[in-house]
C-alpha positions in Angstrom: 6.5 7.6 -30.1 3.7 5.7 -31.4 5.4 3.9 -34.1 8.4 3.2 -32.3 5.7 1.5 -29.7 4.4 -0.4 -32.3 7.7 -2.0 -33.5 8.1 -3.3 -30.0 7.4 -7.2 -29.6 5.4 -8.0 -26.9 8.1 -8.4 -24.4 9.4 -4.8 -25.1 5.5 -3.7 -24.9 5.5 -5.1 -21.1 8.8 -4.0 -20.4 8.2 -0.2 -21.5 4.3 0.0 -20.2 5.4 -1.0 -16.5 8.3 1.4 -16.5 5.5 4.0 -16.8 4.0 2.5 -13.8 6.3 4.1 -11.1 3.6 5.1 -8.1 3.0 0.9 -8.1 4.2 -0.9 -5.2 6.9 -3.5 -6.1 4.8 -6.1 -5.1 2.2 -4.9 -7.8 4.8 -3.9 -10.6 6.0 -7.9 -9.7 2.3 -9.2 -10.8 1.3 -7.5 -13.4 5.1 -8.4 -14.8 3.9 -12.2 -13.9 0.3 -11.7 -15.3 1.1 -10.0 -18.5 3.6 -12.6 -19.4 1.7 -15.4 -18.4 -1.3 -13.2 -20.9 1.5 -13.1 -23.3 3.0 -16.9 -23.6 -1.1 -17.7 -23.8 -1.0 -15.6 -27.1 1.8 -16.4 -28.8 0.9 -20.2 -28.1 -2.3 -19.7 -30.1 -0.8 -17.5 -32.9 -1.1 -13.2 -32.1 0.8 -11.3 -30.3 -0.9 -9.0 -27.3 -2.2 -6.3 -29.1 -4.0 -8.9 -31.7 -6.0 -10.6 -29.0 -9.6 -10.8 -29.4 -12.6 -10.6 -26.7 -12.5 -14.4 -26.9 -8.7 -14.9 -26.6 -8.9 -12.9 -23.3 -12.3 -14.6 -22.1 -10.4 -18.1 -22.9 -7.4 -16.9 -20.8 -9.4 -16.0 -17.8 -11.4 -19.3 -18.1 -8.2 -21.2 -17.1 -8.4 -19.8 -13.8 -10.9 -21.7 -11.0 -11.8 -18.6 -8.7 -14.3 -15.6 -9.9 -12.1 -13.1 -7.7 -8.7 -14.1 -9.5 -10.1 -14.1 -12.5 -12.1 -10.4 -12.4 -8.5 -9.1 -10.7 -6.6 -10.2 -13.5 -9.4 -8.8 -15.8 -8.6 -5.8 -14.1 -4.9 -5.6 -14.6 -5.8 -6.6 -18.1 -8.0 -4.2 -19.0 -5.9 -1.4 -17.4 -3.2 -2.6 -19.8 -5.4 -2.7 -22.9 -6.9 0.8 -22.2 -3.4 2.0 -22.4 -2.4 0.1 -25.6 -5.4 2.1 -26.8 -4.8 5.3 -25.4 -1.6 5.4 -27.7 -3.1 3.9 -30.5 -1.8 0.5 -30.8 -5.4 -0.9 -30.8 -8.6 0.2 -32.5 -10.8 -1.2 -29.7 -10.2 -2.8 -25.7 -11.5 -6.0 -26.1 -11.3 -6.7 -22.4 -13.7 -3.4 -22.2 -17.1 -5.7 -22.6 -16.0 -9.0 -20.4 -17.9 -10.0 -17.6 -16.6 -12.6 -15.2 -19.6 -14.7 -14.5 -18.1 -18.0 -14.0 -16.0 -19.9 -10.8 -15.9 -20.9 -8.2 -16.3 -18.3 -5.1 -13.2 -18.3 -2.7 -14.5 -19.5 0.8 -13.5 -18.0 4.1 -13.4 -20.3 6.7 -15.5 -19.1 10.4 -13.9 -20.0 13.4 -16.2 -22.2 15.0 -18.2 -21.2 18.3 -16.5 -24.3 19.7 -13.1 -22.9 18.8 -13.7 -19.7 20.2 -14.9 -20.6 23.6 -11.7 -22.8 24.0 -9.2 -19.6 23.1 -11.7 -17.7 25.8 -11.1 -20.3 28.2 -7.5 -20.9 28.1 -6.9 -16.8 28.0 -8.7 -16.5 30.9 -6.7 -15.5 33.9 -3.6 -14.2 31.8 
């Protein structure tokens, strides 16, 4: 099992890992297909394949993104993948295991304004 893992390309390594993942939702399976990818293309575009990445190809990757909640979730979702990869011995260490997100921007909620409010209040009134 473990060498046949590590003759599969990184496409195969995706593939196989999220067939494993059967209690995720769809929806879930669907982004961590995207984000894993996406992780992926970023590799191969700089020269090693997933299981070569280093701390720094993974801190580089989640720098692209503007918002600190995007980029800890798809630290997340990274990490999970990367703790498996180790689990069956495809890595020697999880180099996602040590990143902190520190960095970007915060994702703002917008408050309904008191004005706002007191306008739905007054036109519900007497429904």
């Amino acid at each position: 099992m473990i060498s046949e893992l590590s003759r599969m390309n990184d496409e195969q390594l995706i593939e196989y890992y999220l067939k494993l993942k059967v209690t995720l939702s769809k929806t879930t399976l669907r982004n961590y297909k995207a984000l894993l990818r996406q992780f992926s293309a970023f590799c191969c575009a700089r020269g090693p394949k997933i299981r070569d990445a280093t701390q720094i190809d993974i801190g580089e990757f989640l720098n692209q993104f503007e918002y600190r909640s995007t980029k800890d979730t798809y630290r997340i979702i990274l990490n999970i993948f990367f703790k498996w990869m180790f689990k069956h011995h495809m890595i020697d260490c999880n180099p996602v295991e040590e990143i902190r997100i520190t960095n970007g921007k915060k994702n703002k909620q917008e408050l309904m304004r008191d004005s706002d409010f007191k306008q739905i209040v007054f036109r519900c009134e007497g429904l």
